[in-house]
C-alpha positions as CSV (number, residue, x, y, z in Angstrom):
1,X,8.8,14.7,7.4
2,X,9.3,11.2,8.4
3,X,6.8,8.6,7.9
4,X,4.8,7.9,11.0
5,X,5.2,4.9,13.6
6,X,3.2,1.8,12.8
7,X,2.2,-0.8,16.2
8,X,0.4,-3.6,16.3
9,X,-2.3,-3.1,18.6
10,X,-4.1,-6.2,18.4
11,X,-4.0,-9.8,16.8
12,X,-6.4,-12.1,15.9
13,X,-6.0,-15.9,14.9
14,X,-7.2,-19.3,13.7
15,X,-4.6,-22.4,13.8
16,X,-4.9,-25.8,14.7
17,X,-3.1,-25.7,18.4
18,X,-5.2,-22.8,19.1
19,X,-8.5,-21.0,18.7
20,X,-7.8,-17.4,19.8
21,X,-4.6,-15.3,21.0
22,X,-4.9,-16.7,24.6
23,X,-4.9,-20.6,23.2
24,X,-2.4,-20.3,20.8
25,X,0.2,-18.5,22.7
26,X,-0.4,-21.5,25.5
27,X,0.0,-23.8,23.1
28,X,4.0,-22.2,21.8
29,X,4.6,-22.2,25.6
30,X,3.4,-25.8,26.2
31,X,5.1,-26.8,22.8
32,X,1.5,-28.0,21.7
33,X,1.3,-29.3,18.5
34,X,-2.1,-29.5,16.9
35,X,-1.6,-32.2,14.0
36,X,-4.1,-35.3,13.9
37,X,-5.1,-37.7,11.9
38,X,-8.1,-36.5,9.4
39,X,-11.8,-36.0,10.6
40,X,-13.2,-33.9,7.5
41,X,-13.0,-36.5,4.9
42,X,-11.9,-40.6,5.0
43,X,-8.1,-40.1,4.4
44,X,-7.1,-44.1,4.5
45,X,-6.3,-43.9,0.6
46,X,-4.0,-40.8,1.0
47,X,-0.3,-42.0,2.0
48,X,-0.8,-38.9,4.2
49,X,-3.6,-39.2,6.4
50,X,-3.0,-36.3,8.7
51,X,-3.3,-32.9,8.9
52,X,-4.1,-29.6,11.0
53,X,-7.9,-28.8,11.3
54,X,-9.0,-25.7,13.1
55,X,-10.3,-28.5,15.6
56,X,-13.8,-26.8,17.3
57,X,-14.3,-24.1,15.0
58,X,-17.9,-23.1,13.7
59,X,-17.9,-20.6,11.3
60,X,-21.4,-19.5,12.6
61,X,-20.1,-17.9,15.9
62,X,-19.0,-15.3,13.1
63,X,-21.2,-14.7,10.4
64,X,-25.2,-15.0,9.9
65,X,-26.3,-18.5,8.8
66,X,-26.7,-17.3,5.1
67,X,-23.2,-16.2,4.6
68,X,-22.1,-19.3,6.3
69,X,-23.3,-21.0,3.3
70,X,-22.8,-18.3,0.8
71,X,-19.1,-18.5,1.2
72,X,-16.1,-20.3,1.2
73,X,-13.7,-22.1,4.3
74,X,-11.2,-19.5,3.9
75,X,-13.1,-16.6,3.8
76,X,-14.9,-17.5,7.1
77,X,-11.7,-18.6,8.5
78,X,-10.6,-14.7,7.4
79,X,-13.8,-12.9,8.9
80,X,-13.3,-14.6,12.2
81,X,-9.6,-13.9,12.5
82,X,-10.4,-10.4,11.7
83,X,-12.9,-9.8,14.0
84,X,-10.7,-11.3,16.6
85,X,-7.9,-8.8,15.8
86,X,-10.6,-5.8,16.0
87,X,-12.3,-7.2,19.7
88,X,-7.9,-7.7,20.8
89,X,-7.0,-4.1,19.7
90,X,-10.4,-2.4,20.7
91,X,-10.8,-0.9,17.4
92,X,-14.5,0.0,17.8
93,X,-13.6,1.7,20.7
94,X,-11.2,3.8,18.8
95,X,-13.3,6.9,17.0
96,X,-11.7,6.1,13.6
97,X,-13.7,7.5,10.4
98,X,-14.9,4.1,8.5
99,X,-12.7,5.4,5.5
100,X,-10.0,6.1,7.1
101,X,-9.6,2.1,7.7
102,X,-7.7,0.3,5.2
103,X,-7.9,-4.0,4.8
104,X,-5.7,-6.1,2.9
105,X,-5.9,-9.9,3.0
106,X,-4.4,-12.7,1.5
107,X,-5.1,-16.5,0.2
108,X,-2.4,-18.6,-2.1
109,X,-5.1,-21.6,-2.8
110,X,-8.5,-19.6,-2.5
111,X,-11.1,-22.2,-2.6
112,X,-11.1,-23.6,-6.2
113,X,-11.6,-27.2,-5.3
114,X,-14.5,-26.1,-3.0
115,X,-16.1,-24.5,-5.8
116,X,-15.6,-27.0,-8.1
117,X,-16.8,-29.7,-5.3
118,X,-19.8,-27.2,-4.8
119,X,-21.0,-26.2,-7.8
120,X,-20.3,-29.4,-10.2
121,X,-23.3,-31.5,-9.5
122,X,-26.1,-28.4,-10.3
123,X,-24.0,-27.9,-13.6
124,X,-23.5,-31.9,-14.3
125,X,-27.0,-32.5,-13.7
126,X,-29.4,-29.4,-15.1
127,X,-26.3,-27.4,-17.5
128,X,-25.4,-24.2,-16.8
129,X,-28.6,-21.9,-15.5
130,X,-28.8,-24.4,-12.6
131,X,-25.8,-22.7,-11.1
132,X,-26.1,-20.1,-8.4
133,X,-25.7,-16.6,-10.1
134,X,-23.2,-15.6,-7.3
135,X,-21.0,-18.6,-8.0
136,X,-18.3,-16.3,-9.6
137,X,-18.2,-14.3,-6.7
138,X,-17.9,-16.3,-4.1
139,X,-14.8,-18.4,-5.9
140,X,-12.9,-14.9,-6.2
141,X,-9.3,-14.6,-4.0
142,X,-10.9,-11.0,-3.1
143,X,-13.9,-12.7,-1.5
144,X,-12.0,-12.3,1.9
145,X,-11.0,-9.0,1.5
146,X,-14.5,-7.9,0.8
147,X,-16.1,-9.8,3.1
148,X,-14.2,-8.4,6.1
149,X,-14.2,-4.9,4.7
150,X,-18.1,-5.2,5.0
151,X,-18.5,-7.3,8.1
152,X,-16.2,-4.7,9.8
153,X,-17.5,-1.7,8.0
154,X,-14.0,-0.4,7.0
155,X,-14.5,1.7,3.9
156,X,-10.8,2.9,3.2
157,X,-7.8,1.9,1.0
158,X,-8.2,-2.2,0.2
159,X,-6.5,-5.0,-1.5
160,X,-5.5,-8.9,-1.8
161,X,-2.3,-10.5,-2.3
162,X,-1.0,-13.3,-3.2
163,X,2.0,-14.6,-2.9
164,X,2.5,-18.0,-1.3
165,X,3.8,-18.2,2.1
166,X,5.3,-14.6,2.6
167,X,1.7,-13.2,2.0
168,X,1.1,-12.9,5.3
169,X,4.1,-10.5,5.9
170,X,3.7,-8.8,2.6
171,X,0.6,-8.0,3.8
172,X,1.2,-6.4,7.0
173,X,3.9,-4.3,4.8
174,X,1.2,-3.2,2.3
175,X,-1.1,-1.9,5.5
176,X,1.9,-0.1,6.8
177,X,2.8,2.2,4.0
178,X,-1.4,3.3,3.9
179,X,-0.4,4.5,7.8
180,X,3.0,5.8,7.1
181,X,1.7,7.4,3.7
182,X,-1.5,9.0,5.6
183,X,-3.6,6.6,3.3
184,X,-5.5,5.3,6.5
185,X,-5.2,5.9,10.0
186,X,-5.5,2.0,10.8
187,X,-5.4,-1.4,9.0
188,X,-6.9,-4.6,9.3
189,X,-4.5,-6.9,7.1
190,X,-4.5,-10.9,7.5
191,X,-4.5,-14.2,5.5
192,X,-6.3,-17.1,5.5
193,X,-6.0,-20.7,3.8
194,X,-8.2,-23.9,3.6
195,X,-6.3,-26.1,1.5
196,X,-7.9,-29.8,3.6
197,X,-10.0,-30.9,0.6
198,X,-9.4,-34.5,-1.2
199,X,-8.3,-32.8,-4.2
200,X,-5.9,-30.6,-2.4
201,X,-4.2,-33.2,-0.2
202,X,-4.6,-35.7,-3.2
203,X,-2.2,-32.9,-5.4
204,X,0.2,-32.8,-2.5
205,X,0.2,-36.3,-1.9
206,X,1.3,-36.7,-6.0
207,X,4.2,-33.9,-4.8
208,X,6.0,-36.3,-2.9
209,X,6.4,-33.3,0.1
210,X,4.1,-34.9,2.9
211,X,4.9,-36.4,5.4
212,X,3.8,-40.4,6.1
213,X,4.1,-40.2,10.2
214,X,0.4,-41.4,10.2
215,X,1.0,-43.1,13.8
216,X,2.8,-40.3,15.3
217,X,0.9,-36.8,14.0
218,X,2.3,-34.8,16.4
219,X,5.8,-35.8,15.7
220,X,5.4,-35.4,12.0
221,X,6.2,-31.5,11.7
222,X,10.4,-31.6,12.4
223,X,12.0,-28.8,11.2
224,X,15.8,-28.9,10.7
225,X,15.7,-32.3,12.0
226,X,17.9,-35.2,10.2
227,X,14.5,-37.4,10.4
228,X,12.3,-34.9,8.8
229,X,10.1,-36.7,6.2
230,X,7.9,-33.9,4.6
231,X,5.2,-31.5,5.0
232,X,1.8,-31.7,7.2
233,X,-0.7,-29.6,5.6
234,X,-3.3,-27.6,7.9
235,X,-5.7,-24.5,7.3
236,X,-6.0,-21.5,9.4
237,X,-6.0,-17.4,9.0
238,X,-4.6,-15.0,11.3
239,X,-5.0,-10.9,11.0
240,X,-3.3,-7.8,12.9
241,X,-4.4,-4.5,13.5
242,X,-2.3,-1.8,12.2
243,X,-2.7,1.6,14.1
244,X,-0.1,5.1,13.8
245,X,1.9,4.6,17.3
246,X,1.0,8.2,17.9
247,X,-3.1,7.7,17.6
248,X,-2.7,4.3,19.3
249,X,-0.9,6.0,22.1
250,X,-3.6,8.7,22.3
251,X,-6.3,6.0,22.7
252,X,-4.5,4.1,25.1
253,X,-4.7,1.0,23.1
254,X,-2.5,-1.9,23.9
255,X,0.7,-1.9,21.8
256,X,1.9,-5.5,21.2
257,X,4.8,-4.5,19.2
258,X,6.0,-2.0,16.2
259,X,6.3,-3.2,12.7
260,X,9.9,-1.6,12.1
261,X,11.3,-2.5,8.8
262,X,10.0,-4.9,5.8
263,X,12.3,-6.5,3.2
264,X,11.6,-8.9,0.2
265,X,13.6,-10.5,-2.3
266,X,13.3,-13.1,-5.0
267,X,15.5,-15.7,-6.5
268,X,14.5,-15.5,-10.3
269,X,15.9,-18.3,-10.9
270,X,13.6,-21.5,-11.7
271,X,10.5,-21.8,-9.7
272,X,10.8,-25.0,-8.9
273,X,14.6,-25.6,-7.9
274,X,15.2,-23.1,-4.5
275,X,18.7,-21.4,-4.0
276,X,20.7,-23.8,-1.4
277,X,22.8,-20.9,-0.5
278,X,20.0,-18.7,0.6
279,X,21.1,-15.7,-1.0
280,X,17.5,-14.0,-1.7
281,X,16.4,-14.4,1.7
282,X,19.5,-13.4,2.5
283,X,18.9,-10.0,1.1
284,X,15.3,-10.1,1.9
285,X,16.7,-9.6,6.1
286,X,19.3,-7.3,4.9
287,X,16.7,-4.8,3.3
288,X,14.7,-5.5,6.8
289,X,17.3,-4.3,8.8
290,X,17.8,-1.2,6.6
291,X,14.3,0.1,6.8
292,X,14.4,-0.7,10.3
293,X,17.4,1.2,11.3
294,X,18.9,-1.0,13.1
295,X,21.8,-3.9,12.7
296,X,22.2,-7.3,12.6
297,X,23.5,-7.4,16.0
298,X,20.4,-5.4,17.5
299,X,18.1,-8.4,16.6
300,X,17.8,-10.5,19.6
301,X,15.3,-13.6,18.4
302,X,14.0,-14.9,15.3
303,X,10.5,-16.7,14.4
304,X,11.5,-18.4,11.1
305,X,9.6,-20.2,8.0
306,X,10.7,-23.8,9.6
307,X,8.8,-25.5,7.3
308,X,10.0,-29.5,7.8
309,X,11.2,-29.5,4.4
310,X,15.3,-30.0,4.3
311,X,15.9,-27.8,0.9
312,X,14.1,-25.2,2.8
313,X,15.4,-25.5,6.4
314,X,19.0,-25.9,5.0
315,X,18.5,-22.7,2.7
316,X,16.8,-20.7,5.4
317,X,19.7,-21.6,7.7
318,X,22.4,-20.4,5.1
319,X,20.0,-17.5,4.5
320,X,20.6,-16.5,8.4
321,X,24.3,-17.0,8.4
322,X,24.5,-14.8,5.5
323,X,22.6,-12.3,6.4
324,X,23.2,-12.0,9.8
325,X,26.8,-13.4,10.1
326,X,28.6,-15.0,13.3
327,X,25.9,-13.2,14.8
328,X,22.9,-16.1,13.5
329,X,24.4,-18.6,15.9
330,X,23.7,-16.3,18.8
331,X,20.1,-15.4,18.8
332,X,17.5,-18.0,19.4
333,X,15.1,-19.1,16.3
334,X,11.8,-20.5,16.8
335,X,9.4,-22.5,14.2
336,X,6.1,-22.7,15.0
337,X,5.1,-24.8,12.3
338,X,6.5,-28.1,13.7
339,X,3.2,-27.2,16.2
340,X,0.8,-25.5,13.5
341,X,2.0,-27.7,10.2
342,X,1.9,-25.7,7.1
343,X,-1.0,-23.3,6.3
344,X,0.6,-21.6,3.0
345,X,-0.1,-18.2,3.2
346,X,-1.3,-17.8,6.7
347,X,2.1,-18.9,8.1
348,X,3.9,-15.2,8.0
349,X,1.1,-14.3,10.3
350,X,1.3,-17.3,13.0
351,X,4.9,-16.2,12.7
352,X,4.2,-12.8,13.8
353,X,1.9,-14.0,16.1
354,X,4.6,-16.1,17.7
355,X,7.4,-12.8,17.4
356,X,4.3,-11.3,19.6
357,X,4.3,-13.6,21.9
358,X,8.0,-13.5,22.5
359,X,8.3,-9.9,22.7
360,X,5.3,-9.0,25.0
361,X,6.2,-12.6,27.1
362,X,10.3,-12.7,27.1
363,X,9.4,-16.1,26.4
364,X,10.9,-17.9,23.4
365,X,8.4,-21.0,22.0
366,X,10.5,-24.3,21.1
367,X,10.8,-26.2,18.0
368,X,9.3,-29.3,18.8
369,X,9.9,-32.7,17.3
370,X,14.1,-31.1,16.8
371,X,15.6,-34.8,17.9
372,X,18.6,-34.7,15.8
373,X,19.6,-32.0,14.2
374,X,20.3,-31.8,10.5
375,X,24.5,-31.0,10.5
376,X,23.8,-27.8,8.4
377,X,21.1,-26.7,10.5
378,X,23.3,-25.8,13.5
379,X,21.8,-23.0,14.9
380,X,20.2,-22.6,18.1
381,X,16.8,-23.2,16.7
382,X,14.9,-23.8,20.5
383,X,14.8,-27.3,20.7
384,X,12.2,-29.1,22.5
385,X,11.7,-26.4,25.5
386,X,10.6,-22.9,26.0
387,X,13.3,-20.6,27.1
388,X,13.1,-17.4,29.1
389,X,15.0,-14.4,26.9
390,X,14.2,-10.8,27.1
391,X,14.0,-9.8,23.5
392,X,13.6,-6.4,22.1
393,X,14.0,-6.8,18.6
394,X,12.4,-9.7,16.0
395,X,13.1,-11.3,12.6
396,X,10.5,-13.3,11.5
397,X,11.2,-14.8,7.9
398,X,8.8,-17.0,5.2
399,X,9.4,-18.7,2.0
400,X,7.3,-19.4,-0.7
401,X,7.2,-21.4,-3.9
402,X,9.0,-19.7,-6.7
403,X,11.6,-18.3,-4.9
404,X,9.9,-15.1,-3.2
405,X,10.8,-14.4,-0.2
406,X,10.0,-11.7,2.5
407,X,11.4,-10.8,6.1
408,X,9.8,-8.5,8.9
409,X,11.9,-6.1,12.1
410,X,9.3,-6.2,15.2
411,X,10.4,-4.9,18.3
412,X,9.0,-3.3,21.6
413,X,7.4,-0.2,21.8
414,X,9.4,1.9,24.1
């Protein structure tokens, strides 16, 4: 018996250049970036004062006032970008027993220095009783999970993962095995991040990795250009909804695209020090391919991890030669981040997002900010300008710290 079909059916999403599917996918056509300078906190003794707020958004146009202030940034962020997903794929509409509906979500940073911020002052000033007895909870990487299992009522298979940037797509692979495996019958799967805190950008700043173009936010994000300077952080969640292609189609639910094949791969090397060459992601795409069926010369377009830093860019370039072969220099490869910045574990999903947009469009997004590019970065990475392209089949890649790496096949439902 083969495993069944899993489509996305809707999508759901938080990032600085757009609230919503309709504002963010304007936003990759327009080549909109969304970095500014600071508004949540004074940032004029941070060498980086800029950064990508979710610019308008009020957590209480989601939950009830006293969840609001119950729990964290990130886990608003991820209720919101679930419900989003659900209203996109109609997923009240669509008769599904409550436990037949799986959730997974994902956080690298959680919320430890909101916590800490939150909670210090009660224990500082009247000792340990003084602290609210749901402080534990509330500080836990599963808050998000739980809180948009409940707010949703989904009562199946549920999880949280963790692992940096290629959360997002691990993710989605995690709610596709509970379809294929007959675990669930849908799944809500997403990640969210919050990382704009003094503490946080104060940590990052010590790194060395941010960028300094305080005069020119919207030029700061430049991946796989020669004049790339660093990092801009930002915060944001994004979520999908999983469905069988056989149930969605029964429905008549709008298929954005099918999740094909997953692959992941890490360098176990030294956490610290990434491969030049490329070689895990590398085999991260191949094992993509594989459980998608397809070949290299099938995939038409590519949303990539494009994250402004030139270790990464350089080894994510090397990653797509290898993998792909002469092949890499003819597809085009988009990087959303030099419009988003970078929002850890939430960037798999604005990749997908953008892969979406691409495949339901035929319109490829540009990497902005791509003046000059960097000599081994030389492939056609959409500079500057949307393109037209009828694609059929996606990669979309992300890297994250340590040396893990994932890679996700999307293509059209035919």
């Amino acid at each position: 018996m083969h495993p069944r079909t899993v489509v996305i059916t809707g999508f759901g999403i938080l990032a600085c250049n757009g609230l919503g599917r309709k504002a963010f996918w304007n936003s990759l056509r327009e080549g909109k970036s969304g970095i500014r300078r600071i508004e949540r906190f004074d940032p004029a003794p941070f060498p980086c004062q800029i950064a990508g707020e979710l610019w308008g958004f009020d957590a209480h146009d989601y939950l009830k006032k006293a969840d609001v202030k119950r729990w964290h940034r990130y886990v608003h962020q991820a209720v919101a970008s679930a419900k989003l997903a659900a209203e996109d794929a109609l997923l009240a509409e669509a008769g599904y027993e409550p436990e037949r509906i799986a959730v997974g979500f994902g956080t690298s940073a959680g919320a430890p220095d909101e916590y800490y911020m939150k909670y210090r002052d009660s224990f500082e000033n009247g000792g340990w009783s003084k602290i609210d007895k749901l402080a534990s909870s509330t500080s836990s990487g599963h808050a998000a999970t739980a809180n948009v299992s409940a707010v949703l009522q989904a009562r199946g298979p549920a999880t949280t993962l963790a692992s940096g940037c290629a959360t997002g797509l691990d993710i989605i692979s995690w709610g596709a095995m509970q379809i294929q495996r007959g675990l669930a019958d849908a799944a809500i799967c997403g990640a969210s991040e919050a990382p704009l805190t003094e503490l946080t950008l104060a940590a990052t700043c010590s790194l060395g990795i941010l960028s300094k173009r305080n005069d020119e936010p919207a030029k700061a994000m430049r991946p796989f250009d020669r004049d790339s300077d660093g990092i801009v952080l930002s915060e944001g969640a994004g979520a999908v909804i999983l469905e069988s292609a056989e149930h969605a189609e029964a429905r008549g639910a709008p298929i954005l695209a099918e999740v094909a094949g997953y692959g992941a791969a890490a360098e176990g090397n030294n956490p610290l020090i990434l491969d030049k060459d490329g070689r895990a992601l590398a085999r991260a795409i191949r094992a993509a391919i594989q459980a998608a069926g397809t070949s290299a010369e099938e995939i038409e377009g590519a949303a990539c991890h494009g994250v402004s830093l030139p270790a990464y860019d350089r080894s994510e370039t090397n990653a797509f030669k290898d993998a792909l072969g002469k092949h890499a220099y003819r597809i085009p490869i988009t990087a959303c981040k030099s419009m988003t910045g970078q929002p850890y574990s939430a960037g798999g999903i604005f990749n997908v997002g953008t892969a979406l947009f691409t495949l339901t469009t035929g319109i490829v997004p540009p990497t902005i900010n791509l003046d000059e590019p960097d000599p081994v970065c030389d492939l056609d990475f959409v500079p500057k300008h949307a393109r037209y392209n009828d694609v059929r089949a996606m990669l979309v890649t992300a890297m994250s710290f340590g040396g893990t790496h994932g890679a996700l096949i999307m293509r059209k439902r035919n």
